[in-house]
C-alpha positions, 0 to 999 in steps of 0.5 A: 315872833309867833302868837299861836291860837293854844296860848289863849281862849279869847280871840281878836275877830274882823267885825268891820272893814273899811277903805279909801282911795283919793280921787286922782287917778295917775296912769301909766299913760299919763307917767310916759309924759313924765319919765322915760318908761311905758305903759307896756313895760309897767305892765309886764314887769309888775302888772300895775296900770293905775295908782291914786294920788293923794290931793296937794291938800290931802294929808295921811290922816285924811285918808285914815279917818274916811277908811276909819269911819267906813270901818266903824259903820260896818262894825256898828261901833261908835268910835267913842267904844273903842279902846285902842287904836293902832296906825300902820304909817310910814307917812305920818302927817307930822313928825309928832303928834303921832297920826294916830292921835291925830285920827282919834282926835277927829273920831271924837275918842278921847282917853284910849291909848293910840300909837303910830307902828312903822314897819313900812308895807309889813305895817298893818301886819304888824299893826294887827299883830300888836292889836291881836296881842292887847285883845288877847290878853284881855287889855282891849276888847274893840280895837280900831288898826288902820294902814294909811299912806301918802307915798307920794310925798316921798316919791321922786317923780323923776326915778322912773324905777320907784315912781311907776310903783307906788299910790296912795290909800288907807284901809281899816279894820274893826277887831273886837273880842271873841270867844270864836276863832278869828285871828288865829296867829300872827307872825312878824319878823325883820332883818336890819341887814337889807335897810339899803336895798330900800330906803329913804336916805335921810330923815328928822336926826340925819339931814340930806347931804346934798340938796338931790331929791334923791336924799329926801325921797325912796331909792330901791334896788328892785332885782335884790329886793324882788328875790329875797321878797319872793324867797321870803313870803313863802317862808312865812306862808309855811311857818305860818301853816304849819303853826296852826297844823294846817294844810295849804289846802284848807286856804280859801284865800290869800291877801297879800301885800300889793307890790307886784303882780309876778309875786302875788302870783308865784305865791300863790302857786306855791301854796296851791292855789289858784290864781283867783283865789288871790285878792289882786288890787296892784293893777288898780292901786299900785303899791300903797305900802302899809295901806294895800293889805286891809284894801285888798281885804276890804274890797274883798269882803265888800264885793262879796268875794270873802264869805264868813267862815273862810279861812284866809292867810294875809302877808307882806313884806316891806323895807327895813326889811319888815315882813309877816302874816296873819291867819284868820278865819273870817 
């Protein structure tokens, strides 16, 4: 799915950013006392070095809200002005209510509609897709999309190929209309056909077989997954180029989903840019699924690096499988 920039005069534009992280701080060092693996071989296979790990006490929507507020401060808005709100969760605090009403209830919004999107780390993409989508056609005007996640709490602790991978975060964004290009397209996909390649086996309709953790907690095979992802982010990174009839040239920055530092990197190289030019956060964060993309960008534009009128292309790629992007000019 494309949403091209000529189908409309009113744009969804950034006006705020936001992010958290919970205070706990597990290293690769700390995971070597846990699990057979080292703090080299973290390194050198995905360039992780830390992840933060949600408090025992610490819900997804905790980590929502503190983002959201951090957002709405630097977009100026009262959450009462906004009229949608859209939660990218793969984590969600209860089965139902959705997060996302859970958040509104805590920011003091009361009548906008508020939902939950899951599309596991393509989440916020997609998430911003659909947000993008209502500004567009004119049925919001400020909008609040938020990727928040406890992966830990679906983590086996003693599957060292998935727990050296993950943490824990929230990030947020701001989105109000605009005659100015802001969000100048979005595309989503998804391939049912790879759900076993990474998944979580069991869920609310389809009970554990077994008591094994392993039923209730992810499993991934990472070679496949590393391949079709790689193959499968620079697709979109053209279709998304040429949509717009842009060079990759004309990119000032890349935000990309924080998996894997080897495919940040060989993304970025095959669209041309420079290694700096990508927004790196997985040596600190490790993989936060719908979370690290509006992260990335928050602590982007938060330490001056994103500059107003700059073009940048985020994307991600997430179980299922999920993936997509997004071309703003910020």
């Amino acid at each position: 799915m494309t949403q091209n920039p000529s189908q409309s005069k009113q744009y969804s534009r950034i006006i705020g950013t936001g992010g958290y992280l919970p205070e706990k701080i597990l290293t690769n060092v700390d995971l070597e006392k846990m699990v057979e693996t080292s703090d080299e071989w973290i390194r050198e296979r995905t360039g992780i070095e830390q992840r933060h790990i949600a408090a025992s006490d610490e819900t997804t929507c905790d980590l929502a809200e503190k983002a959201a507020r951090q957002a709405l401060e630097a977009a100026n808005m009262q959450p009462e002005e906004l009229d949608l709100i859209v939660l990218a969760t793969t984590t969600p605090d209860k089965i139902f209510p959705s997060t996302a009403t859970m958040l509104q209830a805590r920011l003091g919004n009361h009548g906008a509609p508020a939902f939950d999107v899951q599309a596991v780390c393509a989440g916020f993409v997609y998430a911003l897709s659909v947000a993008d989508q209502f500004i567009r056609t004119g049925s919001a005007s400020k909008v609040l999309v938020v990727g928040a996640e406890t992966i830990s709490r679906i983590t086996n602790w003693q599957d060292r190929n998935t727990c050296v991978l993950f943490g824990d975060g929230a990030g947020a964004v701001v989105l109000e209309a605009s005659e100015e290009p802001g969000i100048l397209s979005t595309h989503i996909h998804a391939d049912g056909q790879y759900e076993e390649l990474l998944h979580v086996p069991s869920g609310p309709s389809k009970q554990p077989k077994t008591d094994d953790i392993a039923e209730r907690t992810m499993q991934m095979k990472g070679n496949e997954v590393f391949k079709v992802a790689v193959n499968t982010l620079s697709r979109v990174a053209k279709e998304t180029l040429e949509a717009n009839g842009m060079a990759k040239e004309e990119l000032d920055w890349l935000v990309p989903h924080q998996a894997n530092l080897r495919i940040i990197k060989a993304t970025a190289k095959k669209l041309g840019l420079k290694d700096n030019q990508a927004v790196v956060t997985v040596n600190r964060h490790a993989n936060t699924s719908s979370a690290s993309v509006p992260l990335a960008l928050n602590e982007a534009v938060r330490d001056g690096r994103i500059q107003r009128g700059e073009t940048l292309l985020l994307e991600a790629f997430g179980g299922g499988f999920t993936w997509g992007s997004a071309l703003i000019k910020y």
